[in-house]
N, C-alpha and C positions, 0 to 999 in steps of 0.2 A: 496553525492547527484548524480544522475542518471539522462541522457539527452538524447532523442532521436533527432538526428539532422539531419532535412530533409531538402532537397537541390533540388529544380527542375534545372534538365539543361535541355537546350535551344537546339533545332537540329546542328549535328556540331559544338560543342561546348564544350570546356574544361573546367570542374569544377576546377577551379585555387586554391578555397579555399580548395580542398580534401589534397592538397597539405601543406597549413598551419596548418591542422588539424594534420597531423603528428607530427608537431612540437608543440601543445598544453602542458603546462607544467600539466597534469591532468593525472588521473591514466585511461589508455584506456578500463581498465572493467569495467569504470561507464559513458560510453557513446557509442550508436551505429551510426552509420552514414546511413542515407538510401537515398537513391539518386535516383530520378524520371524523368527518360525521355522526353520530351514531350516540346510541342508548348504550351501549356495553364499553366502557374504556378497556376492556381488555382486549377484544375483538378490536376492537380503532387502535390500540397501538401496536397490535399483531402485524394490520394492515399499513401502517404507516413504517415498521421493521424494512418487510418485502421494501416498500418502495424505496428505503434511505440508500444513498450511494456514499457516508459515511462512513467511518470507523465509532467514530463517538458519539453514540447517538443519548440527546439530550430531552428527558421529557416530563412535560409541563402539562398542568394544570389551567385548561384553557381560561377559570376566573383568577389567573394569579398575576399581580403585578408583580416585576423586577426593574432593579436599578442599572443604568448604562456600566457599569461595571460586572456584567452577572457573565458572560459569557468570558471575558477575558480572567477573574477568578477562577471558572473551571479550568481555563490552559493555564494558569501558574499551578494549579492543585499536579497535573499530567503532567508539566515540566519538570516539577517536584519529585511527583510519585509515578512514572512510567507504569511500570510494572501493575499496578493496580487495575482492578476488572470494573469494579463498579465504586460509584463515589456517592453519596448522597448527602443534600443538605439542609438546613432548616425554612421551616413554612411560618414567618412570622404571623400577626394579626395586625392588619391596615390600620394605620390610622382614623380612616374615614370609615369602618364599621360602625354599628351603632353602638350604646353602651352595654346592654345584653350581649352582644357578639363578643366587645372588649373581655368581658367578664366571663366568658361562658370559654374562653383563649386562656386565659389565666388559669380556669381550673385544668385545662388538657395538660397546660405547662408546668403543674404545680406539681412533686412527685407524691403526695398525700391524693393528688386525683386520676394520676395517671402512671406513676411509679417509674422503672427506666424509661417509657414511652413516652416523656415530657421531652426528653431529646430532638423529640420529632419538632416542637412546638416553641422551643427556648435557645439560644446560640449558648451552646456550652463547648468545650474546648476540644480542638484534632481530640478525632478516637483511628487510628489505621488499624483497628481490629475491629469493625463495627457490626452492628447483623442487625435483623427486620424489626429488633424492637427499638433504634434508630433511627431510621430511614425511611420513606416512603418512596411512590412514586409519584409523588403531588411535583418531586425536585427531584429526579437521582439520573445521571448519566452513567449507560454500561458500553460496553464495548462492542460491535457486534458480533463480536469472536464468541463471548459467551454465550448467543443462540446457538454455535455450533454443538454447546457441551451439554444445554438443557433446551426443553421444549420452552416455548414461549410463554408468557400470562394467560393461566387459566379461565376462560370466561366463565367459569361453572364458580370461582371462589371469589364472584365481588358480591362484595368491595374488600376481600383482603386476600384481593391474587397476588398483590404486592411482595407481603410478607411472603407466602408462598414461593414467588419465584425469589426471593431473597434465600430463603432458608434451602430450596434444591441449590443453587450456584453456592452455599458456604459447604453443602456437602459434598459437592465438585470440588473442592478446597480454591475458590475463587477469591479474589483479595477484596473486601468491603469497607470504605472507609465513610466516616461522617466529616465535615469539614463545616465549620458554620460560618465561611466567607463565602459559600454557594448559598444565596436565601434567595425566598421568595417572602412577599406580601399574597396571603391566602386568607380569602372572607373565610369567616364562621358562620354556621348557621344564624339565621334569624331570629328564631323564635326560640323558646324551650321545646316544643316538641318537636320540631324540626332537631332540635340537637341531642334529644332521649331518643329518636328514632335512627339516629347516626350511630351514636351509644349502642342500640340493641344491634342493628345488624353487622358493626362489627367484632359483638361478644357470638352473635347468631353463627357467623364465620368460621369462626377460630376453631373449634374442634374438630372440623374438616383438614386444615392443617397444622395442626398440631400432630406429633405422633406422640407425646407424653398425655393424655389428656388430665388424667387424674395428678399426676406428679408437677405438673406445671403451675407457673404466680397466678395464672389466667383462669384457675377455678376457682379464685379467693371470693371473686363477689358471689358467684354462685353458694361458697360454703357461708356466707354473711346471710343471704339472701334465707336461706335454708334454717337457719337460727334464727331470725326474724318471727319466722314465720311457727317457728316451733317456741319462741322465746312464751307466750303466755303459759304451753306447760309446761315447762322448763322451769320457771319461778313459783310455779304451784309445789315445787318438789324444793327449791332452794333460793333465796334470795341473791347466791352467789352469781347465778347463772347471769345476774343482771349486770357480770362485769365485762363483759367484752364488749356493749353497749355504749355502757360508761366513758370506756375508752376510747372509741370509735368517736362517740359526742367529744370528748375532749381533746383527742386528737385532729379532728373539723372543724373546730372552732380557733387551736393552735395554728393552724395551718391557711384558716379564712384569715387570721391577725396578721401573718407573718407577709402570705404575699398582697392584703390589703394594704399594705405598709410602705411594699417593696415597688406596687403600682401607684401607691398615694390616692387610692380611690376608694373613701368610707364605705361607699356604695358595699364595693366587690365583697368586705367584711359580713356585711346583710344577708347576700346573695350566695356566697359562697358553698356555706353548709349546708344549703338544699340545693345546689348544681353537683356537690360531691356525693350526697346521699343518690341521689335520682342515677349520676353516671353509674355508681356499684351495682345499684339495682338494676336498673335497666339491661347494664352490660352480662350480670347474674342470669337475670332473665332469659339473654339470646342465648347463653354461653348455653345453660340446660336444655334450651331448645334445639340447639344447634346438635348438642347431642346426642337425643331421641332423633334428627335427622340423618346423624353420621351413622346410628346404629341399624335404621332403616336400610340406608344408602350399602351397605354392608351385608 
């Protein structure tokens, strides 16, 4: 089985994974590497599409490590599941990140910070019914046949042309699977605001393609956000008002115990309940932005 495997890097920027690619335990004539320059990964993997003389085209995250088994788990997935359009797999957190990264991986992964969208970040088990809040394109191989059904990655919706072209090819009724023997090792942000600024512009995103906007899980920080911020007169009228709060703190704190436990690092307990407040927030923040842009845009 034959892979074309396209990789946008970033200006400045060392494609870390051309390097694990050497070490792929696969035979190197049944896969070519094409690698795109540029600021726009949608535009770079547009341009890397045209060029592939594939069927299966595989695309990576040019900071992502993988193991010499990465390419031969995609052909057991296709050997398995022919029929299938696109496949996508999990984006662990490297070992060698820092311990902010470690931790700031944990809240993506945890579903109290990220809800079904921890799939992207944790190996949970074959889903063959899967859709964009699984999957990225940090890891996902499609077929090239599905450009014939939909237009390509929109450059106008990054960073979430991903889900976008996930969500047109499921209403092409295309077959989407998640598989967590396809990983990658994917750094996390560095810093905290490096990672509230990831936060806002993929909540900024989302109401461009969503067509549910208000009916959808993806306005919940927004409606948090929005009670926060209404919560002092709100409790001038009723002490009640201060239970969803309550909750929220107690549910943060359940939830910083459980996967501080589960990684064995007191730390992540500490850290946790201000990584999970800051991502709602934040992501609230882009979401209502994103929507006085959609209503412009419109």
């Amino acid at each position: 089985m034959e892979f074309s495997i396209i990789i946008p890097v970033a200006p400045d920027r060392n494609a870390d994974v051309l390097e694990c690619l050497k070490e792929v335990n696969y035979s190197k004539e049944k896969f070519e590497i094409i690698v795109e320059p540029g600021s726009n990964p949608s535009k770079q993997r547009d341009m890397g599409i045209k060029k592939a003389k594939y069927e299966k085209l595989v695309f990576l995250d040019d900071d992502a490590y993988i193991e010499s088994d990465f390419l031969s788990n995609i052909k057991n997935f296709f050997d398995k599941y022919p029929d299938y359009d696109i496949v996508g797999g999990v984006q662990l957190t490297p070992d060698s990140d820092s311990k902010f990264s470690k931790i700031s991986g944990i809240a993506l992964s945890s579903f109290f910070g990220a809800y079904r969208m921890k799939n992207r970040y944790i190996a949970t088990k074959l889903n063959l019914d899967a859709c964009e809040k699984d999957i990225t394109s940090a890891i996902c191989i499609i077929k090239k046949s599905v450009f014939n059904k939909i237009s390509s990655f929109n450059p106008k919706y990054f960073p979430g042309e991903d889900p976008d072209l996930f969500i047109r090819a499921k209403e092409k009724n295309c077959k989407i699977a998640y598989d967590p023997n396809i990983k990658i090792y994917h750094k996390r942000r560095p810093s905290f605001l490096s990672f509230v600024e990831q936060i806002y512009f993929y909540g900024k995103v989302r109401p461009r393609i969503s067509k549910n906007i208000l009916s959808s899980v993806f306005i919940f920080p927004s409606l948090f956000l929005i009670y926060l911020v209404f919560l002092p007169a709100l409790i001038f009228f009723h002490w009640l008002f201060l239970l969803p709060l309550l909750m929220y703190i107690i549910l943060a704190i359940l939830s910083s115990l459980y996967e501080s436990i589960k990684a064995k690092d007191p730390l992540a307990f500490v850290l946790l309940p201000f990584l999970y407040l800051a991502m709602h927030l934040t992501y609230g923040i882009g979401y209502i932005y994103g929507l006085f842009e959609r209503i412009q845009f419109n």
